[in-house]
VOPAGU-2260 file (C-alpha; in pm, 1 decimal, decimal comma):
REM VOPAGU-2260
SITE   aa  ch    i         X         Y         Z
SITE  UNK   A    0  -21307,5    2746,5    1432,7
SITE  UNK   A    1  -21668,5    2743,1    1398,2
SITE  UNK   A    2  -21925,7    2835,9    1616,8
SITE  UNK   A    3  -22230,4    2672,2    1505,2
SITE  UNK   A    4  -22341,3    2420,9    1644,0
SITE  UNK   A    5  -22134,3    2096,0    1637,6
SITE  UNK   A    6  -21997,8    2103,6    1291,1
SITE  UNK   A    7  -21976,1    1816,5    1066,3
SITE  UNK   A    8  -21703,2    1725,1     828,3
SITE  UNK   A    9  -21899,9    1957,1     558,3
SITE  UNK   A   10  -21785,7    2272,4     738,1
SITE  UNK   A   11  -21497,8    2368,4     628,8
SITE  UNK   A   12  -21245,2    2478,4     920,3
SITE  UNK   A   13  -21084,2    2767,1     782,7
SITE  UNK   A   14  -20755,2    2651,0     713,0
SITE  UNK   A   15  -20579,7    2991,6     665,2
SITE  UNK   A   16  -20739,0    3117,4     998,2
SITE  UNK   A   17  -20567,9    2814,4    1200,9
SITE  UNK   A   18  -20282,6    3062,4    1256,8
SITE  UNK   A   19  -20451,2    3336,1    1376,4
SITE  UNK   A   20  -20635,9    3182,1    1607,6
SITE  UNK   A   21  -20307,9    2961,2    1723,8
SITE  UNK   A   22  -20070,4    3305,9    1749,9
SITE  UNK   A   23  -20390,4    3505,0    1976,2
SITE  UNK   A   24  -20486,3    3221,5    2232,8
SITE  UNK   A   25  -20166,6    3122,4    2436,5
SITE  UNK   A   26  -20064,4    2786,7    2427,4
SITE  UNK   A   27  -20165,8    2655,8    2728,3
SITE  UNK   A   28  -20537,5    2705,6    2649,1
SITE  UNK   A   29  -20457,2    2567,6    2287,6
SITE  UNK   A   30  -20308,5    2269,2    2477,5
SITE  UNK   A   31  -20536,4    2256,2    2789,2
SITE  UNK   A   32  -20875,5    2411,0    2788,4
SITE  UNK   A   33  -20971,2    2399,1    2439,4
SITE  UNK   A   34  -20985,2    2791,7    2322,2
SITE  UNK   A   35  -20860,9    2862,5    1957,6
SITE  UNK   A   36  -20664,1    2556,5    1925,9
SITE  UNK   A   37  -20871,4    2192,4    1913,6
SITE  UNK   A   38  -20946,1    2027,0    2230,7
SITE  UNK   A   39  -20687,5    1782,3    2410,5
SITE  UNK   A   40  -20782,2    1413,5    2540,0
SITE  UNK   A   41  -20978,3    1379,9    2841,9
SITE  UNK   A   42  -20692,5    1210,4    2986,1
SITE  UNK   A   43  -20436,0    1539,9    2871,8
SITE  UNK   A   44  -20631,9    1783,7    3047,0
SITE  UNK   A   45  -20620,4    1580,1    3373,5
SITE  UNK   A   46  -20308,8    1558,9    3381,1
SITE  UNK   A   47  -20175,1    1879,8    3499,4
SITE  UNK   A   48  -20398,5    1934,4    3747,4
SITE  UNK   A   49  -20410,2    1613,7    3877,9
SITE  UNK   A   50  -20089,4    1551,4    3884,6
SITE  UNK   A   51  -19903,7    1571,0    4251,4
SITE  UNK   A   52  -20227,7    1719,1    4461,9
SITE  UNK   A   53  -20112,2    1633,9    4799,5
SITE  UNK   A   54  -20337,5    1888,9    5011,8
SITE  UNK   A   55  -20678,0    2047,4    4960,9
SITE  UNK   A   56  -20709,4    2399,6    4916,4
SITE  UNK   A   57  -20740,0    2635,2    5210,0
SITE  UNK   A   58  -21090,5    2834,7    5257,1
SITE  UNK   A   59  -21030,3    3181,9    5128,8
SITE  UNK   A   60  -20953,5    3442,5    5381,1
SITE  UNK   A   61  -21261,4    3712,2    5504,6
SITE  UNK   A   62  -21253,7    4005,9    5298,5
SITE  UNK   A   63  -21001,4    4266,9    5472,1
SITE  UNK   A   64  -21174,1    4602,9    5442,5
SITE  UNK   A   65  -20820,1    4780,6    5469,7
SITE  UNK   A   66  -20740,7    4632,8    5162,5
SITE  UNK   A   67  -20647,9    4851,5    4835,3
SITE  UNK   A   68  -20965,1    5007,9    4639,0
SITE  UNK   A   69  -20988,2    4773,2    4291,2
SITE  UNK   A   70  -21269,6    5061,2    4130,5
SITE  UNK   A   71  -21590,2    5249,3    4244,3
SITE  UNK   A   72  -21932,2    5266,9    4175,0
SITE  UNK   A   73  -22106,9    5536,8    4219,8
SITE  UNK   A   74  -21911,5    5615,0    4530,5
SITE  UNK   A   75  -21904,2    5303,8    4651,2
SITE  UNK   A   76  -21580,1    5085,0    4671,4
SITE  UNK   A   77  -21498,4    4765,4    4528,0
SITE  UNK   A   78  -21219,5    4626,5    4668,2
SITE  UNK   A   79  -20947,8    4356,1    4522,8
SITE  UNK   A   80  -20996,0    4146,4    4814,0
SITE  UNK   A   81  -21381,2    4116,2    4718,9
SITE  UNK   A   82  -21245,5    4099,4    4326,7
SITE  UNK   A   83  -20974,0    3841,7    4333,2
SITE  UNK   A   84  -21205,0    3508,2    4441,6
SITE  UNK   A   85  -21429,4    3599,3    4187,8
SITE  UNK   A   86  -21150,4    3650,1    3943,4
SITE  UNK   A   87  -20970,9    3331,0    4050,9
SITE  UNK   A   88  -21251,8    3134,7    3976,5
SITE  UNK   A   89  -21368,0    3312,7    3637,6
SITE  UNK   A   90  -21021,0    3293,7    3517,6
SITE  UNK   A   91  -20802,6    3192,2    3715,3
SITE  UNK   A   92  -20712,6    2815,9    3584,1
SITE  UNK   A   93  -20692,1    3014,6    3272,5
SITE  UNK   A   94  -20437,5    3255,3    3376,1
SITE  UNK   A   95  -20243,7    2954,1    3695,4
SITE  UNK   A   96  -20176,9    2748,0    3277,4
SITE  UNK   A   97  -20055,1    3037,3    3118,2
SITE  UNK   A   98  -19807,0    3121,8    3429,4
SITE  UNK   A   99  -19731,9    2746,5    3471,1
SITE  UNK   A  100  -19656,0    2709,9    3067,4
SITE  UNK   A  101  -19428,1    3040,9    3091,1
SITE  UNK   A  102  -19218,4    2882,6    3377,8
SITE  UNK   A  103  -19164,1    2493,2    3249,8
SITE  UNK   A  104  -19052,0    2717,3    2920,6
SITE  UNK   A  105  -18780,2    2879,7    3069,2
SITE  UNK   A  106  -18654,1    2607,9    3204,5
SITE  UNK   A  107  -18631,1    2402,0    2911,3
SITE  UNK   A  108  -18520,4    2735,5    2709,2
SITE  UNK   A  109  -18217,3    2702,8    2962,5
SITE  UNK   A  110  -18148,7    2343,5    2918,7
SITE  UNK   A  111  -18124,0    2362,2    2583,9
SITE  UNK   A  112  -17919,2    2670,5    2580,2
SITE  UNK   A  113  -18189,4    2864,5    2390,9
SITE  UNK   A  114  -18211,6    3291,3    2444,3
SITE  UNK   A  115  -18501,7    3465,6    2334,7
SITE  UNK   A  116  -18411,7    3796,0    2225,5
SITE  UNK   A  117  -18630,4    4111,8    2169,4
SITE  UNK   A  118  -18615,8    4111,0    1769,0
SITE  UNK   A  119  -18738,7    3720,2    1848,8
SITE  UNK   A  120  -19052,5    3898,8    2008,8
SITE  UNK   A  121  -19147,9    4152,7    1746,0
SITE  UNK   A  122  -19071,5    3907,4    1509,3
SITE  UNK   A  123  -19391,5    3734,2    1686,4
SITE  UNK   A  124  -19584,1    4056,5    1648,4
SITE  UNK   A  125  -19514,2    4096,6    1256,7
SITE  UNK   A  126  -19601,7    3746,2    1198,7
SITE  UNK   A  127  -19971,6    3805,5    1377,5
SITE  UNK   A  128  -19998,8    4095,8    1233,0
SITE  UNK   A  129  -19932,3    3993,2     868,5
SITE  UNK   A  130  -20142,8    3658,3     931,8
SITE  UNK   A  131  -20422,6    3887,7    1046,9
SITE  UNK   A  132  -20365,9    4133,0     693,4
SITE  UNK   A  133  -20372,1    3821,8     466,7
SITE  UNK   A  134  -20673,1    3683,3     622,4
SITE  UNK   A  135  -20839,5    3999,6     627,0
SITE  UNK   A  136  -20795,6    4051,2     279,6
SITE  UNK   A  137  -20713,2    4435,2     390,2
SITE  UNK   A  138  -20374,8    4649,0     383,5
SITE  UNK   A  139  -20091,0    4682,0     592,3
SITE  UNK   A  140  -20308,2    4964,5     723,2
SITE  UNK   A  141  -20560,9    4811,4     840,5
SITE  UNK   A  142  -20296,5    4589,3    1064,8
SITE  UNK   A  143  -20308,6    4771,5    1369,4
SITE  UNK   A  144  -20694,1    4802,1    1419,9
SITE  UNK   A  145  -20796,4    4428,6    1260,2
SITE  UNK   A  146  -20495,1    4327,9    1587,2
SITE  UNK   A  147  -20662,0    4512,7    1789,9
SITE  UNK   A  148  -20958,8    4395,1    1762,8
SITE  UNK   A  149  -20903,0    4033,4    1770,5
SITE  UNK   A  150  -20698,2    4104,7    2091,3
SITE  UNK   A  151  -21003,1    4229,3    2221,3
SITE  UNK   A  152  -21212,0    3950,5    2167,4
SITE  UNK   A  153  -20940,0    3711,9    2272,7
SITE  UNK   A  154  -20896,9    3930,5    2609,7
SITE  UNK   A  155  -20530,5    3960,6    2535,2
SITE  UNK   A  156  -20474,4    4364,0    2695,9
SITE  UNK   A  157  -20093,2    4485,4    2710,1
SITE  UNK   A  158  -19957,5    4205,3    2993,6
SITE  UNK   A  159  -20127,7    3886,4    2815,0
SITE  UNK   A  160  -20021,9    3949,3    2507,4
SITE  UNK   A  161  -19657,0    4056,9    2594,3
SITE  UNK   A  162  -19653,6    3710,7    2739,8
SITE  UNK   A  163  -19809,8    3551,7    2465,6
SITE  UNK   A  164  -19547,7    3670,1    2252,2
SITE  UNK   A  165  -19303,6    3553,2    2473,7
SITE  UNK   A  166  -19384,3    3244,7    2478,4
SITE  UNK   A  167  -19439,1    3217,5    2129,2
SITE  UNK   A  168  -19125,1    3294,0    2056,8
SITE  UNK   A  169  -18940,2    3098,4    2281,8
SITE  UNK   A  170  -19127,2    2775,9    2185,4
SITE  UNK   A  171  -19082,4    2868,0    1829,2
SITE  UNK   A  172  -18707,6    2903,0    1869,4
SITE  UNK   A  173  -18759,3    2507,4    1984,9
SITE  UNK   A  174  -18963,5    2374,2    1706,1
SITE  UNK   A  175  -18830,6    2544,9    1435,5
SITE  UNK   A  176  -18513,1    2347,2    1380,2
SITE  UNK   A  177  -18699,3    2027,9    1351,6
SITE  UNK   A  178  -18997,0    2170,8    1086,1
SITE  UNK   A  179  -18952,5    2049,3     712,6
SITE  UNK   A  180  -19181,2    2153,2     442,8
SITE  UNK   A  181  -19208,8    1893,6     196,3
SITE  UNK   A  182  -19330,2    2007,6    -227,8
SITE  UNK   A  183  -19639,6    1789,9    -193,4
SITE  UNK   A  184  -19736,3    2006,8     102,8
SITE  UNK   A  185  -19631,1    2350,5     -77,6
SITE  UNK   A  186  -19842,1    2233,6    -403,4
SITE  UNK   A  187  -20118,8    2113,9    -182,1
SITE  UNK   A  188  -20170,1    2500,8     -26,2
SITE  UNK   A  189  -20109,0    2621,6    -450,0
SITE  UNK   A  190  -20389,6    2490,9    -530,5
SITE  UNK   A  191  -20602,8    2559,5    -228,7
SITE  UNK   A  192  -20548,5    2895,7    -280,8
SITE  UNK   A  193  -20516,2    2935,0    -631,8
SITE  UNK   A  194  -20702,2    2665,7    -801,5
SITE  UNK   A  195  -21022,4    2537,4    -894,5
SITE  UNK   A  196  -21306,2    2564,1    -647,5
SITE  UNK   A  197  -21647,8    2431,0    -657,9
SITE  UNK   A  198  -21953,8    2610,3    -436,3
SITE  UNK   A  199  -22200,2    2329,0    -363,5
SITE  UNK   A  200  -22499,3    2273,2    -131,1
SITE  UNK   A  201  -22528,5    2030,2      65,5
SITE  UNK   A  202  -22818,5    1837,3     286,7
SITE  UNK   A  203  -22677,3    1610,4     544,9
SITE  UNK   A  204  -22949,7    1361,0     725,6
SITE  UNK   A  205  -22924,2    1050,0     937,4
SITE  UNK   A  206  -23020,5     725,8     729,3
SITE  UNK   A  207  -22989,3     642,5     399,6
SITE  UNK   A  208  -23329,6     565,1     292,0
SITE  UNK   A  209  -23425,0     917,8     406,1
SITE  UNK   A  210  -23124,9    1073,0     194,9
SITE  UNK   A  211  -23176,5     854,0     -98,4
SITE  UNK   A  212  -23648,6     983,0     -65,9
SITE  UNK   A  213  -23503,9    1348,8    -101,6
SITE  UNK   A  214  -23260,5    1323,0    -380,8
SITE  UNK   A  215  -23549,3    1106,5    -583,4
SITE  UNK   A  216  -23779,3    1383,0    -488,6
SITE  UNK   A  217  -23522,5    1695,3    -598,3
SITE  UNK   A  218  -23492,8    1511,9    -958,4
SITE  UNK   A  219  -23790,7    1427,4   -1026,9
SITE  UNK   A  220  -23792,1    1778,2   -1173,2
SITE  UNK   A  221  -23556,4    2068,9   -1269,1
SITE  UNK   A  222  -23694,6    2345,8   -1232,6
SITE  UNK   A  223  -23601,7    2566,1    -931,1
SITE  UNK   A  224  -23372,8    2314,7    -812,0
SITE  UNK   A  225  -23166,9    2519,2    -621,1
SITE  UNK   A  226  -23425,0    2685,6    -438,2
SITE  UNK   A  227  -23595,0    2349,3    -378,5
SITE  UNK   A  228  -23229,5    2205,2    -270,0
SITE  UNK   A  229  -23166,1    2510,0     -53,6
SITE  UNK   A  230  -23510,1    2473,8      86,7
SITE  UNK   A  231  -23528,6    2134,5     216,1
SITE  UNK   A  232  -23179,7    2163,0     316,4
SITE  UNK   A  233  -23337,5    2418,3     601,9
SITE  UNK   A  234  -23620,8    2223,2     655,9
SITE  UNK   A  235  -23401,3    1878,4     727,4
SITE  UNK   A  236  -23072,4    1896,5     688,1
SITE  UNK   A  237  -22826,8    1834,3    1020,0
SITE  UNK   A  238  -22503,4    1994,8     894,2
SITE  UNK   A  239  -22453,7    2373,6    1043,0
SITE  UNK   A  240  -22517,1    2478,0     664,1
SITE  UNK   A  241  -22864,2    2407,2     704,2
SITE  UNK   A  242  -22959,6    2788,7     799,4
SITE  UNK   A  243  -22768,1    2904,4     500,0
SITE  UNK   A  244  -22952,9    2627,5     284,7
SITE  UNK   A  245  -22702,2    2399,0     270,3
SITE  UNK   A  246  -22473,5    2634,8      86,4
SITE  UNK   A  247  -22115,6    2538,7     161,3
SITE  UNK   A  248  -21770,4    2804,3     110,8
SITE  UNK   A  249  -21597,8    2729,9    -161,9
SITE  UNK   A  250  -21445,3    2369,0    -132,4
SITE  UNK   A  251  -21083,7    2286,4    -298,8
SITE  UNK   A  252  -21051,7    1936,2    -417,0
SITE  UNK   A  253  -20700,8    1969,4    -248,1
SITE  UNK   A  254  -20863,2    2054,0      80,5
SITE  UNK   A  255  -20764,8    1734,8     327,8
SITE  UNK   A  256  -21010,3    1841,1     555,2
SITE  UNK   A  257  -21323,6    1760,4     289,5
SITE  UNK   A  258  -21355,3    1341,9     296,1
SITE  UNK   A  259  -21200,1    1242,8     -17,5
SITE  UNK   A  260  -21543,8    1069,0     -94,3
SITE  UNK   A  261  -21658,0    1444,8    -170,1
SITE  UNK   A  262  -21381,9    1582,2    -325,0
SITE  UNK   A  263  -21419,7    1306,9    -581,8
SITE  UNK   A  264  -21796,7    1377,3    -624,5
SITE  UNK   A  265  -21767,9    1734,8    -644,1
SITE  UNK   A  266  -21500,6    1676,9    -918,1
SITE  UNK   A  267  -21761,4    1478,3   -1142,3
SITE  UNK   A  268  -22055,0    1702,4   -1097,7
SITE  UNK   A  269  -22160,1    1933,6   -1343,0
SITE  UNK   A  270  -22367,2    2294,1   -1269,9
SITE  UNK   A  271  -22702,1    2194,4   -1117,7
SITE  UNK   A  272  -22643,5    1843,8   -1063,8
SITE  UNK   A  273  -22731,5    1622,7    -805,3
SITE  UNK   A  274  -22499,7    1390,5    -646,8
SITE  UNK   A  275  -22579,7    1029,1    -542,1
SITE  UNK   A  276  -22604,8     971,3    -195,6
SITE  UNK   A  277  -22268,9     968,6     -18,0
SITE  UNK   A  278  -22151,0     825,9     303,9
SITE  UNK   A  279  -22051,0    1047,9     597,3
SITE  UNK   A  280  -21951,2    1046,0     928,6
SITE  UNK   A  281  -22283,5    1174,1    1093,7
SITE  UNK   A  282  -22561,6     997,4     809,1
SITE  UNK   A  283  -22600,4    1058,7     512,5
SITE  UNK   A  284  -22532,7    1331,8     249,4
SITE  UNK   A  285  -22666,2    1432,6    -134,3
SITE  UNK   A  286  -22486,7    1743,5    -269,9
SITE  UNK   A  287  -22550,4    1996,3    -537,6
SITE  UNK   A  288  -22316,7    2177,5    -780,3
SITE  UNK   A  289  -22384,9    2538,7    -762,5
SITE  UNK   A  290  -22094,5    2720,3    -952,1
SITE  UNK   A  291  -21709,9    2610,3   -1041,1
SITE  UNK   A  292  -21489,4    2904,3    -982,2
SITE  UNK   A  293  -21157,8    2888,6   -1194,0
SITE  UNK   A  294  -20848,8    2909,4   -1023,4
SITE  UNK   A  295  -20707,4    3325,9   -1041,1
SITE  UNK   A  296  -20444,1    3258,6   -1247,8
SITE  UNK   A  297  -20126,3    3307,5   -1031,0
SITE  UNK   A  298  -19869,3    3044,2   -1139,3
SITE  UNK   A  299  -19707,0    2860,7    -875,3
SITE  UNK   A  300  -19363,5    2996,4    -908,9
SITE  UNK   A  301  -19470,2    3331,6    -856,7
SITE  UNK   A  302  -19598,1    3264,3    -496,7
SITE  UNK   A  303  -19466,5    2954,9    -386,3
SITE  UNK   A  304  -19250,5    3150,5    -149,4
SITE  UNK   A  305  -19498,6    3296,3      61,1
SITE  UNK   A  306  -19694,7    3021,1      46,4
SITE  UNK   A  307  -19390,6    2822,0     172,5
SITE  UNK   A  308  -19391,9    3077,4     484,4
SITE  UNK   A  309  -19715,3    3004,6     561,6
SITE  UNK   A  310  -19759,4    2646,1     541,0
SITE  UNK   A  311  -19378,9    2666,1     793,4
SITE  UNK   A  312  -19556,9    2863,8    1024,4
SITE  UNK   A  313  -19897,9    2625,2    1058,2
SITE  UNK   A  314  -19618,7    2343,0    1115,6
SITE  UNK   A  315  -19420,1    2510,6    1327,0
SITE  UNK   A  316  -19747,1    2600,7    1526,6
SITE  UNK   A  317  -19866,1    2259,5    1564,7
SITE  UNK   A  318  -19522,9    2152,3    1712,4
SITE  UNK   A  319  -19535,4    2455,5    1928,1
SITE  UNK   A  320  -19901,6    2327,7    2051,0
SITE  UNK   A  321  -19718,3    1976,3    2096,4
SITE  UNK   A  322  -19442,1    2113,8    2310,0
SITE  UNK   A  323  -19694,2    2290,9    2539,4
SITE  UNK   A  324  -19877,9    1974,3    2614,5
SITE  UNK   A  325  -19592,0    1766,6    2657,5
SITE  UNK   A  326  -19414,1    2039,8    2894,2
SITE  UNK   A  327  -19779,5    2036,2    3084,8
SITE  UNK   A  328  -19822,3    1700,4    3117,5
SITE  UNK   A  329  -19508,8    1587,8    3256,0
SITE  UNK   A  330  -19557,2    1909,0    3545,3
SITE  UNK   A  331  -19713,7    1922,0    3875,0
SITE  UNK   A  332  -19974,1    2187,8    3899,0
SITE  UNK   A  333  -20112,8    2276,0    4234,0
SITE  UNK   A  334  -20380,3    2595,1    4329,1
SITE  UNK   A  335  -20361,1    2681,4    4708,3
SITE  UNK   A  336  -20677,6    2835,3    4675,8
SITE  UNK   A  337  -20984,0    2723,8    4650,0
SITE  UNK   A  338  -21128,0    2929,2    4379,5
SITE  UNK   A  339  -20834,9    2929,6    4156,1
SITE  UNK   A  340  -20817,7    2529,1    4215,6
SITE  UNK   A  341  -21209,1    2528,5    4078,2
SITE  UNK   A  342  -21092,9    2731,8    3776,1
SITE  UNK   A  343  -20813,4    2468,3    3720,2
SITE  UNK   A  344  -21041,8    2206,3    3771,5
SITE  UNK   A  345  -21273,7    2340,9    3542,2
SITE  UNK   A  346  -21027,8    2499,0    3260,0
SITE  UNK   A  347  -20887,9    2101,7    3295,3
SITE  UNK   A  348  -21213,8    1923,4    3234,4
SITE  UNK   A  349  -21224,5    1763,3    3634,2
SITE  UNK   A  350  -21483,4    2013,0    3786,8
SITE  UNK   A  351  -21827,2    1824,4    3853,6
């Protein structure tokens, strides 16, 4: 996902990135605490912590100063028992979801009968790592470090990530019998991929009158029009494109997630022309064709297949995201202590 500031419906989510980000942050975050996978209802992430508190939270224990050494600086020990509160409450609801997801899966894996097997798990692995490849644009190569490095920046080191995968692979084993892909869907990602795309610029502003000023102005002459368009589009546009002067990626007309209102005017507009002033969700919004890029020429026979894989594995992720909420919501999670009930409270959306 993006992380501008609060994007509008011009910014493309990166569709083909949804995966990655799914497989590397665990469920329970996707489900509960908004990381990598879209936020749940404020009334979803109350739930599981809410849900049967009986007692309050005992006060931490004073630090015991026979207690193991955690590291040292410059001499000087740190020890867990000075770590861990601090840790509960920087992570800790984080980590109490992720541990509460893993058990409520194994016992619906065993209700249903369902094994998870160790080829399951690397399966999990190969499937991240080829997502991460393909996104990457790089070569099998390049798998390792790119994995790596996303790890890194999702904090998933050697026990996280085992767990991850376990997880993932168990829920997956759930899902996957009830996943269809339908040939709409499978020529839908054909020609996101391989078709037609259009780069246009965009400025985005709140009321019509002020949208419909700024187009008059841009036409009233042609000449520099896209550095006049990309100009004023940092000066007043509100869409996150602003900084890049409106300048949009590449936008399929099969994208879903582009209003069909601009998918229809992109489709009509020809290089370095101005649309009329369209409707949005957040104003206002004029748009400029920049370039059409022709589709690469790969028929749809020749990939369908892989693109089959992937569109499976973005549904079978979304109905792995659905299982995690609805095994969280119908469970009682309770913190004993204090910090680690903060971090729930916070990780839930209930700390004030």
């Amino acid at each position: 996902m993006s992380t501008m500031i609060q994007p509008s419906w011009f910014t493309r989510m990166q569709r083909l990135r949804v995966p990655i980000l799914s497989f590397l942050v665990s469920a329970a975050l996707g489900a509960c605490a908004a990381e990598g996978g879209g936020p749940a209802s404020s009334q979803d992430r109350k739930a599981p912590a809410s849900a049967g508190r009986t007692a309050e939270p005992q006060p931490r224990p004073p630090v015991s100063r026979a207690s193991e050494t955690a590291a040292t600086v410059d001499g000087h020990q740190i020890l867990w028992d000075e770590l861990r509160p601090v840790l509960a409450e920087a992570a800790g609801g984080t980590a109490l979801q992720e541990a509460a997801l893993d058990r409520l899966l194994e016992d619906e894996l065993a209700r249903r009968r369902i094994t998870v097997s160790p080829s399951d798990i690397a399966a999990e692995r190969d499937l991240i790592s080829q997502t991460v490849v393909r996104e990457a644009k790089a070569t099998p190569a390049d798998a390792e470090r790119l994995l790596d490095s996303v790890r890194r920046s999702r904090g998933l080191g050697e026990v996280r990530f085992a767990n991850m995968l376990k997880r993932n692979a168990g829920m997956r084993k759930i899902v996957a019998p009830e996943v269809s892909v339908t040939e709409e869907e499978l020529k839908q990602a054909y020609d996101m991929r391989h078709g037609e795309r259009y780069r246009v610029r965009v400025i985005l502003v709140s009321s019509q009158s002020e949208a419909t000023r700024i187009r008059e102005q841009l036409t009233a002459s042609s000449d520099n029009l896209s550095a006049r368009f990309a100009e004023e589009a940092m000066k007043v546009s509100t869409d996150s494109s602003a900084a890049r002067g409106g300048m949009l990626e590449p936008l399929s007309p099969a994208d879903p997630l582009y209003p069909a209102s601009i998918r229809a005017a992109a489709r009509t507009l020809d290089i370095g022309q101005i649309s009329s002033v369209l409707g949005a969700d957040r104003g206002f919004a004029i748009l400029l064709m920049e370039q059409k890029v022709p589709g690469d020429g790969v028929t749809f026979e020749a990939s369908s297949a892989e693109i089959g894989d992937e569109v499976r594995s973005r549904r079978e992720r979304v109905a792995m995201d659905d299982l995690a909420k609805r095994l969280l919501r119908g469970s009682q999670i309770r913190a004993m202590d204090r910090g680690l009930d903060w971090s729930l409270k916070a990780a839930t959306g209930e700390a004030r």
